[in-house]
C-alpha positions in Angstrom: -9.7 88.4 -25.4 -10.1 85.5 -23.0 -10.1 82.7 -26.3 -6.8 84.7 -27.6 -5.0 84.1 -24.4 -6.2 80.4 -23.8 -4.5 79.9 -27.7 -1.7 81.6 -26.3 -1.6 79.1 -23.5 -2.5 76.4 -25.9 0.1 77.2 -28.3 3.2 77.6 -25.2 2.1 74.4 -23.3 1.8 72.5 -26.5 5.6 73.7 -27.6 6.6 72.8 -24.1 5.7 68.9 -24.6 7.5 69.3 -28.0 10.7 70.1 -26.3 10.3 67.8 -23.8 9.7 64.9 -26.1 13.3 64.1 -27.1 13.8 60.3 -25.8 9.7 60.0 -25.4 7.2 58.7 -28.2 5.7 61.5 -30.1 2.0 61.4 -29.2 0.1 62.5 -26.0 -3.4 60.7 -24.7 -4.6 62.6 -21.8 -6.0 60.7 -19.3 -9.4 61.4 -18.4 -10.6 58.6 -16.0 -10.4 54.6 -15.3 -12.7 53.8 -13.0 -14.7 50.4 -12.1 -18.0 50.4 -13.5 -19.4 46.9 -12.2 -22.6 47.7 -10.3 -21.9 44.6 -8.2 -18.4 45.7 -6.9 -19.1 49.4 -6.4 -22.4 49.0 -4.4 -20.7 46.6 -1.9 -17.7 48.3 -1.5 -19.7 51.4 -0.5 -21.9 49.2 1.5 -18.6 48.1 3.3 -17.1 51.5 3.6 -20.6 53.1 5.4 -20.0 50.4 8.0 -16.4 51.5 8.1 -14.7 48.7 6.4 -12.6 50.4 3.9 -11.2 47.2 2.2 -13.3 46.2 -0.5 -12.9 50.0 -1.8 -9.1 50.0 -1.7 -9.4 46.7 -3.9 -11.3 48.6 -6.3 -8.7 51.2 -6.4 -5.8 48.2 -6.8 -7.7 47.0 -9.9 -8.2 50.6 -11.0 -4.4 50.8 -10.7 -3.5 47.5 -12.3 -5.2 48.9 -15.1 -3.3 51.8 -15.7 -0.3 50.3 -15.6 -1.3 48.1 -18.1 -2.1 50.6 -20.8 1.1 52.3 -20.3 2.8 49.3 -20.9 0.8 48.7 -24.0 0.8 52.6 -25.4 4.6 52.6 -24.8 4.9 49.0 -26.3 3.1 50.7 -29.4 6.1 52.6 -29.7 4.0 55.9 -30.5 2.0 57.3 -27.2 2.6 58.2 -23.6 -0.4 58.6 -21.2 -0.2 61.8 -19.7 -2.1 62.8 -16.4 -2.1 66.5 -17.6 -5.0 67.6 -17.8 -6.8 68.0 -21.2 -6.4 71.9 -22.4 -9.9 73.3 -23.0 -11.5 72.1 -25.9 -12.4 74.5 -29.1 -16.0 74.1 -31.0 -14.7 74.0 -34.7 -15.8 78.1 -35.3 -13.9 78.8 -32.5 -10.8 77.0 -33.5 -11.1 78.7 -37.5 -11.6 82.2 -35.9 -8.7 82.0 -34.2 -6.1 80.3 -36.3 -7.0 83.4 -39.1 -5.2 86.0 -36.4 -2.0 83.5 -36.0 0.7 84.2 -38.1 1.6 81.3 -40.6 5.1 79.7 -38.0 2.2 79.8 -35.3 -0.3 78.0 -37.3 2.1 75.2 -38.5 3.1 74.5 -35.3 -0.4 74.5 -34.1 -1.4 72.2 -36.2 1.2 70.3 -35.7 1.0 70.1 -32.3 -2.6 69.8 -31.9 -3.5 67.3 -34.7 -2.0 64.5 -32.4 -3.7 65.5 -29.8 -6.1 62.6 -27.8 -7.9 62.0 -24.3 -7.9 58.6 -23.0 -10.8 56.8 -20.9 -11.1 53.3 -19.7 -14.1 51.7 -17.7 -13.8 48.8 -16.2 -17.3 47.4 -16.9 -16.6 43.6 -14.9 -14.4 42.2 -12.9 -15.2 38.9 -11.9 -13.3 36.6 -9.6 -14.2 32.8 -8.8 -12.4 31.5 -5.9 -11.2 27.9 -6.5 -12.1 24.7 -3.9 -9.5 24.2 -1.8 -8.5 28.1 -1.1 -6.4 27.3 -4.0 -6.6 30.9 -5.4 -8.4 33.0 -7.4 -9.3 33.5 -11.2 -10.8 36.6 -13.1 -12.2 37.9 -16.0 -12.5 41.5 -17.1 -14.0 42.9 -19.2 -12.6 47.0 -20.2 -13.9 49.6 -22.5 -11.2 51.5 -24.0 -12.0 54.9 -25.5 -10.3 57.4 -27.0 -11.8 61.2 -28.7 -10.4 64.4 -30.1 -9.1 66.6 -27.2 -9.7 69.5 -29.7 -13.3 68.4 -29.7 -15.6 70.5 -27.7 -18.7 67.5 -27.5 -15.9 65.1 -26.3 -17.9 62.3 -28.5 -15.0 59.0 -28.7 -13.6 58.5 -31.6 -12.5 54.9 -30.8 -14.2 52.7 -28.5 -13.8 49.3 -28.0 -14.8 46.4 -25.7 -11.6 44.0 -24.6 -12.5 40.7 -22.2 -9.8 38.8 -20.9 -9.2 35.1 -21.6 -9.6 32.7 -19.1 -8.3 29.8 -20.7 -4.7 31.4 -21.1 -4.7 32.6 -17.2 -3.5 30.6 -14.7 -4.3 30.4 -10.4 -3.1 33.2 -8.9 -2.9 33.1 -4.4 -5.1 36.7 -4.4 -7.5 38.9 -6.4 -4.5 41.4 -7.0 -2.9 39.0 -8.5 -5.5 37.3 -10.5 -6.4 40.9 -11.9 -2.8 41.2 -13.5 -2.9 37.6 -14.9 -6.2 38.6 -16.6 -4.5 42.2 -17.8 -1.8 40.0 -19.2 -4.1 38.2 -21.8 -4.6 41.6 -22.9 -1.5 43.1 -23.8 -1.7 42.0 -27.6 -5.2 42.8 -28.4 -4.3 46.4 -26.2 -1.5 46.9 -28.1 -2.8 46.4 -31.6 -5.5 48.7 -30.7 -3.0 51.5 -30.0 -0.7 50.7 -32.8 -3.7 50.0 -35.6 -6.6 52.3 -34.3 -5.8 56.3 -33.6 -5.5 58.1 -36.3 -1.9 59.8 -36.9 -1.6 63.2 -38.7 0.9 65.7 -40.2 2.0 68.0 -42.5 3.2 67.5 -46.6 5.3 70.0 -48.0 8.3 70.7 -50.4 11.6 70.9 -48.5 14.9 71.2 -51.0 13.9 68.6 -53.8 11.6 66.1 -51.6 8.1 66.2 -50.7 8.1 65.5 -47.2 6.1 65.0 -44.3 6.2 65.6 -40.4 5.8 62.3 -39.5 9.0 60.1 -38.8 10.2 56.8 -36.7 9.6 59.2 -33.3 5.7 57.8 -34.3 6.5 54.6 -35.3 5.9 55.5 -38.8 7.4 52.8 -41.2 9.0 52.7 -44.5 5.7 51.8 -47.0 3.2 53.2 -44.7 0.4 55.3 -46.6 -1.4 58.7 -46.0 -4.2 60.3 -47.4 -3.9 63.8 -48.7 -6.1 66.6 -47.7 -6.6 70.5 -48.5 -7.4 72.5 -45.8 -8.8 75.6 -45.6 -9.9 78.6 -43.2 -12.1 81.0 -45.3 -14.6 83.3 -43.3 -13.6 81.8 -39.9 -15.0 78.2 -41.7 -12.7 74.8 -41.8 -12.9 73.4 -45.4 -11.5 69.4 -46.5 -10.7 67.9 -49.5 -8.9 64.6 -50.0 -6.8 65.3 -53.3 -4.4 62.8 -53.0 -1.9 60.0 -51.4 1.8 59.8 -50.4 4.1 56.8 -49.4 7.0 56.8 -46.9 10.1 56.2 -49.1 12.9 57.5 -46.5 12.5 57.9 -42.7 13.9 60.4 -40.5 13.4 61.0 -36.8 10.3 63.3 -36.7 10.2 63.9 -41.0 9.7 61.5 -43.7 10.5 61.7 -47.7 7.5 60.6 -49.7 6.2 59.4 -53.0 3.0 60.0 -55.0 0.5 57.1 -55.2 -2.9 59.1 -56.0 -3.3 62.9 -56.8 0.7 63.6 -57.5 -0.4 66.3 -60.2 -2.9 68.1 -57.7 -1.1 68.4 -55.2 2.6 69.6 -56.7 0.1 72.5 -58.5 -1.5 72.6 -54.6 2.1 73.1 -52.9 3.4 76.7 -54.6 -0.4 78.4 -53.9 -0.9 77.4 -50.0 -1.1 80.6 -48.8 -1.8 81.8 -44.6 -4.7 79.9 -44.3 -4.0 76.6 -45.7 -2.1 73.4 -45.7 -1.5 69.9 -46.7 -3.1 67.9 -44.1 -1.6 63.7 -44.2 -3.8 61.0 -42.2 -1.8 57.7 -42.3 -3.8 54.9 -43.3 -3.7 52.6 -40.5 -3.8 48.9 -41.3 -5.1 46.0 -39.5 -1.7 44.2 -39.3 1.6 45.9 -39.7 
């Protein structure tokens, strides 16, 4: 009883955010933490702070800060996230997540997956954060260095799917009068490689089916899907409370639309137009876009 209610909740909260997505981009990461990792910095801030000097702590909360504004920038700049604070729903171990779907009916399991599949947690550390402070109080300089990862907020072991190290770049920073401000100029090195990661790294899904005379799939411009972008095709299936893939095929993006796109056959076409007519309750076209490393 109590996993049929949390679907329940699952299932309202997730049609919530689609309603409340018009204007937004498409996809949610749900924030789990930034925090400063640097041994260094944390032991003397809580050195300071047992002695009652608070400052060196409230720094490491203004870096903490600068941080997060910088990927929101960045997802938004992608043109396909938004970093929510909302709390990540509680995650399903794969059994759990089959049993259940079998007792939705077939409206509540399409817009479960779709809702779902799209689904991400978001977690930065900040593993350095060095400043030098130049002759002359002329300023300060800094170098970080982040670890970016994202995982599956279905996923119960929370394992990342993406993780990957970013270090600022000295040579394209300039002085800056304070340690704030030479923590932004270091962020700002970042916003490409950032940005690339969002756009070019997290997986996107959604649905293929057979709408009037056009294949189509739920994926459109609100996820910065473009004209020529690729997905893989795969069958999936809940049988006996197991999740069962197959890859039987590829589709291309021949027309957009705002949340749906027309596609063509590049692999599998035959498969998957005999696929399309049997799907039954418990199964569906699955599309992964193939992400590129330059768009």
């Amino acid at each position: 009883m109590k996993k049929i209610y949390l679907l329940f909740v699952m299932l309202t909260l997730a049609l919530g955010v689609f309603a409340q997505s018009k204007g937004k981009n498409a996809m949610t990461l749900r924030l789990v933490d930034i925090k400063v990792t640097d041994g260094t910095l944390v032991n003397i801030a809580k050195e300071q702070e047992a002695k009652g000097n608070t400052k060196p702590m409230d720094m490491i909360r203004i870096y903490e800060g600068n941080v997060r504004a910088k990927l929101d920038e960045v997802a938004k700049a992608s043109g396909r996230f938004e970093i929510s604070d909302e709390n990540a729903l509680e995650a399903l171990t794969r059994d759990a997540e089959a049993s259940l779907f079998m007792k939705m009916s077939r409206a509540e399991k399409i817009e479960y997956v779709s809702s779902k599949q799209n689904d991400y947690t978001l977690s930065c550390d900040i593993n350095s954060c060095q400043f030098t402070r130049r002759a002359g109080g002329a300023g300060y300089s800094c170098v970080l260095r982040l670890k970016v990862s994202i995982s599956d907020a279905r996923d119960s072991t929370a394992a990342a799917l993406i993780s990957r190290e970013f270090i600022s770049d000295i040579k394209k920073t300039a002085i800056r009068p304070n340690r704030d401000a030479a923590c932004q100029e270091a962020l700002a090195t970042l916003t490409e490689p950032l940005t690339d990661f969002f756009l070019n790294n997290i997986p996107v899904y959604g649905l293929l089916g057979y709408e009037g005379d056009e294949y189509v799939i739920t994926c459109g411009e609100s996820l910065n899907i473009r004209k020529g972008d690729q997905f893989q095709v795969s069958l999936i299936k809940y049988s006996g409370g197991e999740r069962q893939s197959e890859v039987v095929g590829a589709v291309k993006v021949q027309d957009l639309r705002a949340s749906t796109s027309a596609v063509s056959f590049t692999e599998g076409k035959d498969r998957i137009i005999e696929l399309i007519p049997t799907l039954d309750a418990n199964s569906f076209l699955q599309c992964r876009l193939l992400l590129l490393k330059s768009r």
